[in-house]
Every structure is written in C-alpha cells, then in structure tokens.
C-alpha positions, 0 to 999 in steps of 0.5 A: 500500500501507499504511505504519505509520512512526514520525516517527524512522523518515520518513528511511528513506522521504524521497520518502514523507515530502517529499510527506506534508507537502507535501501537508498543506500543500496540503489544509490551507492551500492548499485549507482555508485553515487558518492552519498553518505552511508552510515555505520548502520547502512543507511543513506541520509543527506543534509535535505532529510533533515527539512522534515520531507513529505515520503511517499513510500510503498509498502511490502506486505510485511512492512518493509520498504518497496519503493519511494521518494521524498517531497520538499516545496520549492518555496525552501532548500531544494536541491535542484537550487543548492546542487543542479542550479547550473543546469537551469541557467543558474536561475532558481525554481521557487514556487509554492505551485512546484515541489521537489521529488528526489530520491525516487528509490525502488528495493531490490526485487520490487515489483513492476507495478511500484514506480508506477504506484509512486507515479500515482502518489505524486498525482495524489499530492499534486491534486491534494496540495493544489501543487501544479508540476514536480521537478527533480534530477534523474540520471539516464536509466529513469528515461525508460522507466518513465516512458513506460509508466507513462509520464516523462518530463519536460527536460529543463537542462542536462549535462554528460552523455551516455549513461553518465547524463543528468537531467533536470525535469518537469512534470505535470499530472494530467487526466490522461497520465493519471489513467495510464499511470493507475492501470500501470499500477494496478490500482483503481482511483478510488483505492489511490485516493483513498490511502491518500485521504486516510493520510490527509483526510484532516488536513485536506478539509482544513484547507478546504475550510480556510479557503471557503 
C-alpha cells in the first residue's frame, strides 16, 4: 500500500523507515555508485532529510520498504537550487505551485507495478496540495522507466552523455497520465485516493475550510 509520512512522523513506522534508507543506500551507492553518505548502520541520509520531507513510500506486505521518494516545496532548500542550479541557467525554481521529488528509490526485487504506484502518489499530492508540476534530477536509466509508466518530463537542462547524463525535469499530472499511470499500477482511483485521504483526510478539509 501507499504511505504519505512526514520525516517527524518515520518513528511511528521504524521497520518502514530502517529499510527506506537502507535501501537508498543500496540503489544509490551500492548499485549507482553515487558518492552519498552511508552510515555505520547502512543507511543513506543527506543534509535535505533533515527539512522534515513529505515520503511517499510503498509498502511490502510485511512492512518493509518497496519503493519511494521524498517531497520538499520549492518555496525552501531544494536541491535542484543548492546542487543542479547550473543546469537551469543558474536561475532558481521557487514556487509554492512546484515541489521537489528526489530520491525516487525502488528495493531490490520490487515489483513492476511500484514506480508506477509512486507515479500515482505524486498525482495524489499534486491534486491534494493544489501543487501544479514536480521537478527533480534523474540520471539516464529513469528515461525508460518513465516512458513506460507513462509520464516523462519536460527536460529543463542536462549535462554528460551516455549513461553518465543528468537531467533536470518537469512534470505535470494530467487526466490522461493519471489513467495510464493507475492501470500501470494496478490500482483503481478510488483505492489511490483513498490511502491518500486516510493520510490527509484532516488536513485536506482544513484547507478546504480556510479557503471557503
């Protein structure tokens, strides 16, 4: 199932938490070999962790992690700002209609429908938080991966070549995408909503009442 949980709240679901970041220091330097910072239980964290994220994050039938990514607003520290600023011109990206997703992270032996499930997720909070694209950096294996699932990014710079570039993107969430994107998932509308609405359910109406 999908799970929506703010960095404060991981202590509520340790088994969840252990293994996300286990498992981004599997993928991201074990398997990609980018220069992160693992810790002495083998976990990868980094300085953006610490800004209270928003996780989406996929869990196993036993608890553990099958996929995720991590969610900050553009209105604070991002990392396409502070780190890949150069590959926008040097121009920063800060609107509270954008929001960062980075770490996108899949477990080993995940199954072929998570990506497509966070995909899902991302349209959830866009729809959710009144958010209009996500923009994030990913390496060259994620072109396929996002072809398939049915939802590329509009690229705003790259540098490398090969299997070594890097691109910033971004990504809206279209009616069409979101259908593409479900039956990719294998999960109906009502069911993605509906783990989102157990997670925001409170907040959401707040929101509404506020704006009323």
């Amino acid at each position: 199932m999908l799970r929506y949980i703010y960095a404060d709240q991981l202590h509520h679901y340790p088994k969840l938490a252990r293994t996300m970041f286990r498992d981004r220091a599997d993928q991201f330097s074990d398997r990609l070999g980018w220069e992160v910072s693992v810790d002495d239980t083998g976990a990868e964290r980094d300085q953006y962790d610490d800004l209270c994220p928003l996780y989406v994050i996929w869990e196993q039938p036993d608890g553990s992690h099958g996929g995720s990514m991590r969610l900050l607003p553009t209105t604070g520290r991002v990392m396409v700002n502070e780190v890949f600023g150069h590959l926008t011109g040097g121009a920063p990206i800060t609107s509270p209609l954008i929001w960062e997703c980075t770490r996108f992270c899949l477990a080993r032996g995940a199954g072929g429908n998570v990506a497509a499930a966070l995909m899902l997720a991302g349209g959830e909070v866009m729809t959710g938080f009144g958010v209009r694209h996500f923009v994030g950096v990913f390496d060259a294996r994620m072109v396929r991966i996002y072809r398939v699932i049915g939802s590329s990014p509009e690229i705003l710079g790259s540098e490398g070549e090969g299997r070594d570039k890097i691109s910033v993107g971004l990504w809206e969430f279209t009616t069409q995408a979101r259908s593409r994107i479900g039956l990719r998932a294998g999960l109906s509308p009502e069911l993605s909503r509906l783990w989102f609405n157990r997670a925001f359910g409170g907040e959401m109406a707040g929101r509404l009442a506020l704006s009323a």
